[in-house]
Backbone as a printed PyTorch tensor [residue, N CA C, xyz], in Angstrom:
tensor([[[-20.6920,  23.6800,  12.9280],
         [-19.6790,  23.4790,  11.9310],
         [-20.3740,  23.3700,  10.5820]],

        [[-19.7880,  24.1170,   9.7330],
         [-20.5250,  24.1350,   8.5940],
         [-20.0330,  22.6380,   7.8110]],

        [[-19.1950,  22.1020,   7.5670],
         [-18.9520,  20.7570,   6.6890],
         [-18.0240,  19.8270,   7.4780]],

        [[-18.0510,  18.5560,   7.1170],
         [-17.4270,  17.7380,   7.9850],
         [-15.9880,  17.8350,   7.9370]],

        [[-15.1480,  17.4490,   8.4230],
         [-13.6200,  17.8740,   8.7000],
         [-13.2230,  16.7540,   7.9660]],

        [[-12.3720,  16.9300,   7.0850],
         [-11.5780,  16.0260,   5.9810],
         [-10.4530,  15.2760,   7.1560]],

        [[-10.3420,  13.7350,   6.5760],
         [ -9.0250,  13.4650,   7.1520],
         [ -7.6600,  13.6370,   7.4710]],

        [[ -7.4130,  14.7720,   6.0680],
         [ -6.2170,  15.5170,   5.9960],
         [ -6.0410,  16.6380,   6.6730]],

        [[ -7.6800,  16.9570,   7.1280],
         [ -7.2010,  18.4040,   8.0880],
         [ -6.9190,  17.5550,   9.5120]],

        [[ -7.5190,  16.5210,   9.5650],
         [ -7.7480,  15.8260,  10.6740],
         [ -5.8640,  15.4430,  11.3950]],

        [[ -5.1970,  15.1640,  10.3370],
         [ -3.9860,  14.0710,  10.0390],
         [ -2.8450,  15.3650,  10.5230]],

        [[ -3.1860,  16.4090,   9.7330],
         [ -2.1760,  17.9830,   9.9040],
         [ -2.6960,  18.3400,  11.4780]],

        [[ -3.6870,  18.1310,  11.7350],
         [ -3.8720,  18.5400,  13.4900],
         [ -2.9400,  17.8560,  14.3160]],

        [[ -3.1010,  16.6850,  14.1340],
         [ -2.7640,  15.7110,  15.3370],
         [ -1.4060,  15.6950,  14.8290]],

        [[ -0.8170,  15.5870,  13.8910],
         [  0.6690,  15.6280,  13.4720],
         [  1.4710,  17.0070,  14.1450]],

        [[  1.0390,  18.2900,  14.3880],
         [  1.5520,  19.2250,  14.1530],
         [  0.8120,  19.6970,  15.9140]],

        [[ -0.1940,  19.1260,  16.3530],
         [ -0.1600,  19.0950,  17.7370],
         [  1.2700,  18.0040,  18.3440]],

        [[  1.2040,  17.4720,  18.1590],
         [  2.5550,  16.3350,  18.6910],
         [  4.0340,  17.0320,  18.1060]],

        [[  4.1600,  17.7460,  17.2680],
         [  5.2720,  17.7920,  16.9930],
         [  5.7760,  19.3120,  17.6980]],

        [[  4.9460,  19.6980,  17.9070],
         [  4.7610,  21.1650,  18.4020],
         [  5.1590,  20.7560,  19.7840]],

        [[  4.4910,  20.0510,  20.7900],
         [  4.5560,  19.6220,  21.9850],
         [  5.6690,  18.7670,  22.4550]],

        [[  5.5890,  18.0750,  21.2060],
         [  7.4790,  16.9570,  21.5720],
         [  8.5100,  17.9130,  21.4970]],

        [[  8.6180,  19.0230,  20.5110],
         [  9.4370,  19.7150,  20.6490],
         [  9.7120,  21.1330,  21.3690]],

        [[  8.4030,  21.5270,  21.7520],
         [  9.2680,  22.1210,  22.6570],
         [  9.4550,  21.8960,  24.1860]],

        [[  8.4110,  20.7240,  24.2620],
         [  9.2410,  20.2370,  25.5180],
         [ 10.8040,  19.7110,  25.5450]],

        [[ 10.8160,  19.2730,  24.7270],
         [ 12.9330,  18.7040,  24.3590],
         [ 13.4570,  20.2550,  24.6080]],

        [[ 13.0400,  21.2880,  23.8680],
         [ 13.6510,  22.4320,  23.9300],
         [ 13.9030,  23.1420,  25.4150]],

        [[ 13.1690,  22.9270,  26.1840],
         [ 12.6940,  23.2580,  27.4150],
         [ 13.5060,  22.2820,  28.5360]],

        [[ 13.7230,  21.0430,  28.1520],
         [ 14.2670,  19.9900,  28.9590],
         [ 15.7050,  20.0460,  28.9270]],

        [[ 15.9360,  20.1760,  27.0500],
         [ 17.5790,  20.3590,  27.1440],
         [ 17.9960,  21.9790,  27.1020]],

        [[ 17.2790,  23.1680,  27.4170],
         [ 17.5760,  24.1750,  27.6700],
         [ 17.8140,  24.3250,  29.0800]],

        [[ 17.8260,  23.2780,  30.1700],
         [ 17.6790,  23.1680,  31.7100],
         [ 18.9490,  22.9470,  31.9700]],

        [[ 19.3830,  21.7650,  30.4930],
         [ 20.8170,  20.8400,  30.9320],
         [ 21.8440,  22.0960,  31.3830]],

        [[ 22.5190,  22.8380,  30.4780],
         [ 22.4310,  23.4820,  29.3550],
         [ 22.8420,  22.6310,  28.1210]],

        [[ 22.1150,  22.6720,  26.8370],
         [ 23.1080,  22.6880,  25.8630],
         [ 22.7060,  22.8940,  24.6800]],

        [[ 23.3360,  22.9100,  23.7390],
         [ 23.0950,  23.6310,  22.2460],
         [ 22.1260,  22.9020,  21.3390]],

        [[ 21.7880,  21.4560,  21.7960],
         [ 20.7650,  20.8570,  21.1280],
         [ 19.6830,  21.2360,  21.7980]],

        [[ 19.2610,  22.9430,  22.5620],
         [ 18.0820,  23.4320,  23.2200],
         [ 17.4630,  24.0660,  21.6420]],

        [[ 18.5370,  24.4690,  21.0370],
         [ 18.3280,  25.0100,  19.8990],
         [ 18.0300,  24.6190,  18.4590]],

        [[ 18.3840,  23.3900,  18.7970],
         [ 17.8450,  22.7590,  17.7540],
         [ 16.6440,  22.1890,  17.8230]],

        [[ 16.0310,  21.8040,  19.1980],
         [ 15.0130,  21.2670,  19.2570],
         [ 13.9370,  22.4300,  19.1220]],

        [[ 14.4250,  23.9680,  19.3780],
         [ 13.8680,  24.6880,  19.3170],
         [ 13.4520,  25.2340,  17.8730]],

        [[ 14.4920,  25.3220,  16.9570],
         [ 14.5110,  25.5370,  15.5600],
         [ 13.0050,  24.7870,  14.9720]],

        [[ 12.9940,  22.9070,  15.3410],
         [ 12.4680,  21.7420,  15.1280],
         [ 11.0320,  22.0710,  15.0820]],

        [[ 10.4190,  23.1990,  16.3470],
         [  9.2030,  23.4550,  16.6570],
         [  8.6980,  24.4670,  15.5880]],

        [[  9.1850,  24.9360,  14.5270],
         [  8.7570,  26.1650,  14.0480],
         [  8.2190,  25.7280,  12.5760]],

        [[  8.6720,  24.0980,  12.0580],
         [  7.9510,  23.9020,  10.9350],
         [  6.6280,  23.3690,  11.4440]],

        [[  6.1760,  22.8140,  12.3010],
         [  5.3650,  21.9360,  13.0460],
         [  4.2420,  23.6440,  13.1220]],

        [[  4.7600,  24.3960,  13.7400],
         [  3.8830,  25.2570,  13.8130],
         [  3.1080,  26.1580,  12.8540]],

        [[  4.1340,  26.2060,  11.5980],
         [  3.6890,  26.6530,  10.2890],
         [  2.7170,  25.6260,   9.7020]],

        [[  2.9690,  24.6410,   9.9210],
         [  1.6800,  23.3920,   9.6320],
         [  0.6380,  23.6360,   9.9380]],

        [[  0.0880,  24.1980,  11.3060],
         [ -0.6970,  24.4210,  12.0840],
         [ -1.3670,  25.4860,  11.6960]],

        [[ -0.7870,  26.5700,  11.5690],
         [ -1.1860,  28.0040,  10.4500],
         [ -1.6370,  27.6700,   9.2000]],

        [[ -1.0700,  26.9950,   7.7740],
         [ -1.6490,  25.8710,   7.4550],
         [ -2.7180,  25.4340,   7.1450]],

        [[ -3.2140,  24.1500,   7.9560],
         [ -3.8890,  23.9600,   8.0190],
         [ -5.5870,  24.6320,   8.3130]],

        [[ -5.2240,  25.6120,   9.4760],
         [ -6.0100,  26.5590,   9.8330],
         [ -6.4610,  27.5230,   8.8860]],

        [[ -5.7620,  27.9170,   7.9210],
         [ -5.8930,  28.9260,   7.0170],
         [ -7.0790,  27.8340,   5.6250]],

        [[ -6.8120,  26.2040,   5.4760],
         [ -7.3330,  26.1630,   4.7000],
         [ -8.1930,  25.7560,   4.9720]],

        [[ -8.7860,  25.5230,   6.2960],
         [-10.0600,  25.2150,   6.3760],
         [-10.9030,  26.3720,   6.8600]],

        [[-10.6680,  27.4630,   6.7360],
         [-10.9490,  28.6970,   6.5510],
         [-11.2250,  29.2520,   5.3030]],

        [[-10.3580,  28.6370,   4.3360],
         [-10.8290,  29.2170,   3.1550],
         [-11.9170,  28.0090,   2.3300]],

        [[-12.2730,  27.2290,   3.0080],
         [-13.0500,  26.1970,   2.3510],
         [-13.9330,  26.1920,   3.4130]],

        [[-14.6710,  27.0790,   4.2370],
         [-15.7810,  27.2760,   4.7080],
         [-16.1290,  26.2690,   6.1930]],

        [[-14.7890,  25.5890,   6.6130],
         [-14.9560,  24.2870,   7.3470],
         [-15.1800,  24.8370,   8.8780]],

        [[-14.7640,  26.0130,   9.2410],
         [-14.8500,  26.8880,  10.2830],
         [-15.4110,  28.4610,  10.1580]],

        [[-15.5200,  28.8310,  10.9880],
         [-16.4680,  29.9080,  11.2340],
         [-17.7400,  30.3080,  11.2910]],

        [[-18.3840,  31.2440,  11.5040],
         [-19.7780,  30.9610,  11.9880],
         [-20.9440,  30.7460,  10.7160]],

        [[-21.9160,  29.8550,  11.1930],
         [-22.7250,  29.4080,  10.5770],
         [-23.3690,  29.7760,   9.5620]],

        [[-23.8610,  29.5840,   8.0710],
         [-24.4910,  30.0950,   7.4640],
         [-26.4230,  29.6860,   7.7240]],

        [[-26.7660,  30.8910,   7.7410],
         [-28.3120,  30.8790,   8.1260],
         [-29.1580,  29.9840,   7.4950]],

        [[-29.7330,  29.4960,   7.8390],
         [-30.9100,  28.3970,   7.2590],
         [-31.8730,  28.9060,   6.9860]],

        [[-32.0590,  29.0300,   5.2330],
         [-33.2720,  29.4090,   4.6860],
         [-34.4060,  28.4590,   5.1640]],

        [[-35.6350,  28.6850,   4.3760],
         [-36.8600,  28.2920,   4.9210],
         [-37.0060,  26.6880,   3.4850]],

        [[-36.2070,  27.1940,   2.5680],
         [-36.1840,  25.9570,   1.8050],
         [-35.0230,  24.9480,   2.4310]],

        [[-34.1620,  25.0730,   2.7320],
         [-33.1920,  24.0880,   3.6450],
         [-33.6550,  23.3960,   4.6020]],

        [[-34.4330,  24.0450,   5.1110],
         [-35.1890,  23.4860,   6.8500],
         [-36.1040,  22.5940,   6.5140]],

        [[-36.8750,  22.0340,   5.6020],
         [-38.1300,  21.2990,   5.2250],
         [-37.2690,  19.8660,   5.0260]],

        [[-36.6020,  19.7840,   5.2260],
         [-35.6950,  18.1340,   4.9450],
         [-36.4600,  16.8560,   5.8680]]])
């Protein structure tokens, strides 16, 4: 990992893992009953998931993921 993970990317993970998972299990549970709040719980899951995109995108553009940058020969002498 190139830099340490900020709390806010930290806070958008775990928020948007749980909300993702609470909802579409509700969606899934009350899509069994039948009934029309399958759809709402379903609707519920799609901001949670744009969070997730998000987040992902900005620790992508701030270098926090992807593969490593090479270690010069002046870096390594620490």
């Amino acid at each position: 990992m190139n830099t340490p993970v900020t709390p806010y990317v930290l806070a958008g993970r775990i928020l948007s893992i749980i909300g993702m998972g609470f909802f579409a299990a509700s969606a899934i549970l009350l899509a069994i009953i039948p009934s029309w709040w399958a759809l709402v719980a379903a609707a519920a899951f799609f901001p949670f998931l744009g969070l997730i995109v998000l987040v992902e995108r900005y620790q992508a553009a701030h270098g926090m993921i992807g593969p490593e940058l090479p270690v010069t020969e002046d870096e390594g002498d620490e």
